[in-house]
C-alpha positions as CSV (number, residue, x, y, z in Angstrom):
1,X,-8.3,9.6,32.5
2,X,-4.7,8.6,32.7
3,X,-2.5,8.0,29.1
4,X,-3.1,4.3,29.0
5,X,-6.8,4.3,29.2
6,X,-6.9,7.2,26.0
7,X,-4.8,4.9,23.9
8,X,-6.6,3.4,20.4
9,X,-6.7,-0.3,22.0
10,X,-6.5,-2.9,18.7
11,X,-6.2,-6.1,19.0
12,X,-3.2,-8.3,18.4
13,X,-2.9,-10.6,16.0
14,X,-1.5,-14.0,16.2
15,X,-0.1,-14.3,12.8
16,X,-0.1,-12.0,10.1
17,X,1.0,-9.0,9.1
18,X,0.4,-5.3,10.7
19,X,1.0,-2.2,7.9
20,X,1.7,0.6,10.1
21,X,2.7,4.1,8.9
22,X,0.2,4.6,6.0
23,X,-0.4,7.9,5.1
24,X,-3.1,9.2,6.9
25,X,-6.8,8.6,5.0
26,X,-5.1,5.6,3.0
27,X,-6.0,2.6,5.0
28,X,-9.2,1.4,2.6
29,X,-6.8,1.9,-0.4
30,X,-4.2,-0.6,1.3
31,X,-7.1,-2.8,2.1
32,X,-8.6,-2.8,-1.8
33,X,-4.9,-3.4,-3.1
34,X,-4.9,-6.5,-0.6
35,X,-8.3,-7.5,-2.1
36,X,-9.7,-8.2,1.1
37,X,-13.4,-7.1,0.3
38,X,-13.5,-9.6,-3.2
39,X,-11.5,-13.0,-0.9
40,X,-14.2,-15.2,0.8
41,X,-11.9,-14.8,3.9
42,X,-12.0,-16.2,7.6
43,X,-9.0,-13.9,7.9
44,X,-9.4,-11.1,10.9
45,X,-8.7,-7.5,9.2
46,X,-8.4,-4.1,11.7
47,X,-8.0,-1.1,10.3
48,X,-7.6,2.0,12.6
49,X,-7.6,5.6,10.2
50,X,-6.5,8.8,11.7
51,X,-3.9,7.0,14.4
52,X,-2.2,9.7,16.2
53,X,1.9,9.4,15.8
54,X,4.8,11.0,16.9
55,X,4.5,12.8,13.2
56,X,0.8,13.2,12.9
57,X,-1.5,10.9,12.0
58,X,-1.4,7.2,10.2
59,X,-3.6,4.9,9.2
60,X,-2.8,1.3,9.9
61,X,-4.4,-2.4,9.0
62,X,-3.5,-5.6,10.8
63,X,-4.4,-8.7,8.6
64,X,-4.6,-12.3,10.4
65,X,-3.0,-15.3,8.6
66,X,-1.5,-13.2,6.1
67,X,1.8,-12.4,4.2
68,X,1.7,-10.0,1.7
69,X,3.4,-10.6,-2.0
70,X,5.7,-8.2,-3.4
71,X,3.5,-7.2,-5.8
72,X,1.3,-5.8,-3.4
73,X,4.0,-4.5,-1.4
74,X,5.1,-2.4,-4.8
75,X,1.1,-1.0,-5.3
76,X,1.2,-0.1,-1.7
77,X,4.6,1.9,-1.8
78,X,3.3,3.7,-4.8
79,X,0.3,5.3,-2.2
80,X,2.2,5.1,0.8
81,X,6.2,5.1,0.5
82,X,6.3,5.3,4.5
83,X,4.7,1.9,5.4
84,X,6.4,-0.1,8.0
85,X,5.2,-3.9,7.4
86,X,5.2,-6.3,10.5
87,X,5.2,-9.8,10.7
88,X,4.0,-11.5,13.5
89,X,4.4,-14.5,14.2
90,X,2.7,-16.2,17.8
91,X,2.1,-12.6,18.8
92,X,5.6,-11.4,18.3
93,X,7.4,-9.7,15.8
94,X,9.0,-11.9,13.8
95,X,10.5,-9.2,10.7
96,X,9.9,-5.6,10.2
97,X,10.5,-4.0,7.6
98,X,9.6,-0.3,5.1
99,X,8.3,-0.5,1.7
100,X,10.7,0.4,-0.9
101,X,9.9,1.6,-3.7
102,X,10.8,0.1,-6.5
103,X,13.0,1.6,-9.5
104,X,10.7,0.8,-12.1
105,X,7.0,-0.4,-12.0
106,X,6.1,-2.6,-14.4
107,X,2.2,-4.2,-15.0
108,X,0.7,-2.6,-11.7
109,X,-0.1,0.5,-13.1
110,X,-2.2,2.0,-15.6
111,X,-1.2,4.5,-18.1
112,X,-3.3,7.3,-18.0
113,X,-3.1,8.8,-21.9
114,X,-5.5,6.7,-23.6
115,X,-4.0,7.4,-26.8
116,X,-0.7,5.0,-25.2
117,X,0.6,1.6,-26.7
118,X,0.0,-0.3,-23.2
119,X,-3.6,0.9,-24.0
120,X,-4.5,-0.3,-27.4
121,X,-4.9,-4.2,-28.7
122,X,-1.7,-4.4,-28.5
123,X,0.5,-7.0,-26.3
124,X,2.5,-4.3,-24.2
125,X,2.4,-4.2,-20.4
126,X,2.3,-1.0,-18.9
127,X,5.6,0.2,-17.7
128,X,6.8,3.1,-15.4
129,X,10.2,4.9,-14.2
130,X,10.0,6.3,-10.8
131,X,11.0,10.0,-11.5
132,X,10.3,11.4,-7.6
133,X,9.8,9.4,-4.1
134,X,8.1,12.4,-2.3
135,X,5.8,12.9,-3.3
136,X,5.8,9.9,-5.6
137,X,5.5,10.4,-9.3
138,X,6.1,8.0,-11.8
139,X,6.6,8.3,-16.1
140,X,5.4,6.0,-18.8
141,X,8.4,4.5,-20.4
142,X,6.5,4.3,-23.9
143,X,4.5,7.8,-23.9
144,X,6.1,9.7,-21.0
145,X,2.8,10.6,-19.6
146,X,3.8,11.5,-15.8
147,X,1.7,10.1,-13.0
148,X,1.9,11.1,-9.7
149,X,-0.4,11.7,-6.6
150,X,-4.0,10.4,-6.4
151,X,-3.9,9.6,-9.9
152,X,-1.3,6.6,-9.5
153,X,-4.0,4.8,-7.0
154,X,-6.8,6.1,-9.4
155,X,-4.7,3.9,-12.2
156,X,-4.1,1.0,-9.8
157,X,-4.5,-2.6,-11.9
């Protein structure tokens, strides 16, 4: 069997957006943070887990008719602070672009101590400084209860 034929073969989207790079096991997270599952959706969604790459292995998700908002871009850097995002546009590329994660993260996270202001009656949104990029961990600005890992996708509003 020659290269070509051994290749993963997904197909291409007409207009969307293709989130390529995600770390490796992290594609369903990607898709829950895009809501797919709860949207009565026509949309096309592939998802390929355990891509090979020249640096291992990825996950990726190709969504049809579909831009992401930056809100979800932030949630997905938080998991995945490699993702390439592609836009396509009549099959081609139209912008490309990595997820950058943002300085401070403000309503998309949970805090974790459930003793924290962001957690009681009280009108306070849940607030974060970004305190390491690899691997990501992030600090409440009210508590300082450090997040980081599987626990910041745990926390995910």
């Amino acid at each position: 069997m020659d290269k070509e034929n051994r290749k993963i073969k997904i197909s291409p989207i007409r207009n969307g957006t293709v989130i390529d790079h995600i770390r490796k096991g992290q594609a369903l997270k990607v898709v829950k943070i895009l809501g797919i599952m709860k949207q009565d959706t026509d949309s096309v969604v592939s998802i390929a887990m355990n891509v090979d790459s020249s640096s291992g292995k990825k996950d990726i998700v190709k969504v049809e008719g579909r831009e992401l908002l930056r809100e979800e871009l932030d949630k997905i850097s938080l998991i995945s602070p490699e993702v390439t995002v592609n836009i396509i546009d009549d099959y081609v590329v139209k912008a490309k672009h990595r997820v950058k994660l943002p300085g401070t993260i403000k309503g998309i996270v949970r805090c974790r101590n459930t003793t924290c202001i962001t957690n009681q009656k009280e009108p306070v949104e849940p607030e974060f400084l970004v305190i390491h990029e690899k691997p990501v961990s992030i600090k409440c600005i009210y508590c300082e209860r450090e997040t980081k890992g599987e626990e910041i996708s745990e926390n995910l509003r």
